[in-house]
C-alpha positions, 0 to 999 in steps of 0.5 A: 331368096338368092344369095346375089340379091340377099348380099349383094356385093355391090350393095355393100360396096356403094353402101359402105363406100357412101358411108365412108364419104360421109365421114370424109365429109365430117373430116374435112369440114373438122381439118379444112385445108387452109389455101384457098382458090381464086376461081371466080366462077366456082359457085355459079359452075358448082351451083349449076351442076348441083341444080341439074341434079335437083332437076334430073331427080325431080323429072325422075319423081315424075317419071318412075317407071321410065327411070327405073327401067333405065337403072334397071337392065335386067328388069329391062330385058325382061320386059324387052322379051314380054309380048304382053304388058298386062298384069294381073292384080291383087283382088278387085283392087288396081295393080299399082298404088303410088307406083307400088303395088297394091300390097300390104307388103308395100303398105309402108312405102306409101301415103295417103292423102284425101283420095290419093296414094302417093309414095312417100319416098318419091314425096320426100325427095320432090320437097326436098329437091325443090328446097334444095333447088331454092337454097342453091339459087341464093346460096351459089348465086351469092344472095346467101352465106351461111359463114360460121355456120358452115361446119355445123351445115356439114354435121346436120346435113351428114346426119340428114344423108346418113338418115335417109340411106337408112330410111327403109326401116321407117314408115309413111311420113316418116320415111317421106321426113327423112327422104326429104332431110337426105336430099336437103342433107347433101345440099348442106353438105355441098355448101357447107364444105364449099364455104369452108374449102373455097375449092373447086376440086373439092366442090366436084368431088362433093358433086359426084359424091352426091350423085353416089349417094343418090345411085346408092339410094336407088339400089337400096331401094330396088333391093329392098323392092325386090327383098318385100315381092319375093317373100310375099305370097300373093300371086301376081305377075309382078312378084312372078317377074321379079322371080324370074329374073333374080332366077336368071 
C-alpha cells in the first residue's frame, strides 16, 4: 500500500487535531468563562446552523455515491476519464451491498435486516441525525434545558464523538451504536457548552468544530475503504480503480 494512503498526512492532521478539540471541549466545560452575553437570538442562530448540518448529513445518508464523489476529487477524475460505468461483480452475486461491495472484506461494515443489507455506519448516523434533530428543536427553541447537567452532556457526549472516530475496529450493530452516539455525542456537546458559556463566539466555534469532526469521520472512513480494496485479492473493477488512482 502506497505510503501517501497508509500515513497519510492529512489524516493524522484532522485526526489528531478533532482530538485535541475534543479535549478543548472537556476543558472548557471544567473552566467556563464566567461573563456571559446578552444576544438574543443566540439559540435560534446556533440551533438552525446545527439542524442544517443534521439535514446536510441526512441527504448525504440518502445519497452516498453522489456525496462521496464530491468529497472525492481524485476518484472524481477518474471516473470523469471512464468511458464506461460497468462493473464486474464478485461471483453471481450484485456488485454492491448497502453501497459496499459485495465482499467479505466488507462484511463488517454492513447489516442485515429481513432481506436488506444496510450500512451500518450510514444507519447509525441517520438515527442519531434524527434525534439529534429533535433534541435541537426543544433545546435551541427553549422547550428544554438541561441546567446542571450541562457539564455532564460535555463529558458523555466527548466520549460519544471520541468513540465514533474510533468506530472503524467495530462491527454490524456495534458500529451502527456507536456511529449513532458520534452524532448524538457533538449534539451533546454543542449543548452543553452552550448552556455553560451562553457564548455566541464559542457556539460558532463548537458548530465548526463539528462540521470537522464530520469531514474527519469521512476521511477515516474512505481510507479505511481504500486500506480493505487494496489488500483484498478478489478482482474486481473496483479494487482495480482504487489501485489506479492511489497509483497516480
Amino acid at each position: 500500500m502506497p505510503q501517501s494512503l497508509l500515513r497519510s498526512p492529512l489524516l493524522m492532521f484532522m485526526t489528531s487535531a478533532s482530538l485535541f478539540g475534543l479535549f478543548l471541549t472537556t476543558m472548557l466545560a471544567l473552566n467556563p468563562p464566567t461573563m456571559r452575553e446578552n444576544f438574543p437570538w443566540r439559540k435560534p442562530l446556533i440551533g438552525s446552523l446545527f439542524g442544517t448540518i443534521c439535514m446536510l448529513g441526512i441527504t448525504a445518508i440518502f445519497l452516498p455515491k453522489q456525496c462521496s464523489t464530491m468529497l472525492n476529487f481524485a476518484e472524481r477524475k477518474r471516473q470523469k476519464g471512464s468511458s464506461t460505468n460497468k462493473l464486474t461483480s464478485h461471483g453471481n452475486y450484485p456488485l454492491l451491498q448497502g453501497h459496499h461491495p459485495n465482499c467479505t472484506g466488507f462484511s463488517a461494515h454492513v447489516i442485515r435486516v429481513n432481506d436488506e443489507t444496510l450500512c451500518a455506519a450510514c444507519t447509525g448516523l441517520l438515527l442519531g441525525a434524527l434525534i439529534a434533530l429533535a433534541g435541537a428543536i426543544l433545546y435551541f427553541f427553549d422547550y428544554w434545558h438541561i441546567n446542571q447537567s450541562s457539564a455532564l452532556a460535555v463529558f458523555i457526549g466527548a466520549l460519544g464523538v471520541g468513540f465514533g472516530l474510533l468506530q472503524l475496529s467495530f462491527r454490524g450493530l456495534v458500529r451502527l451504536l456507536l456511529n449513532t452516539l458520534f452524532v448524538l455525542g457533538a449534539f451533546l456537546v454543542l449543548i452543553g457548552i452552550d448552556a455553560l458559556t451562553q457564548s455566541l463566539f464559542v457556539d460558532l466555534f463548537l458548530v465548526v468544530l463539528i462540521v470537522f469532526w464530520l469531514l474527519t469521520r469521512i476521511l477515516l472512513s474512505q481510507w479505511d475503504h481504500w486500506r480493505i480494496c487494496y489488500f483484498c485479492r478478489a478482482p474486481c473493477e473496483i479494487r482495480e480503480k482504487k489501485r489506479s488512482v492511489s497509483a497516480a
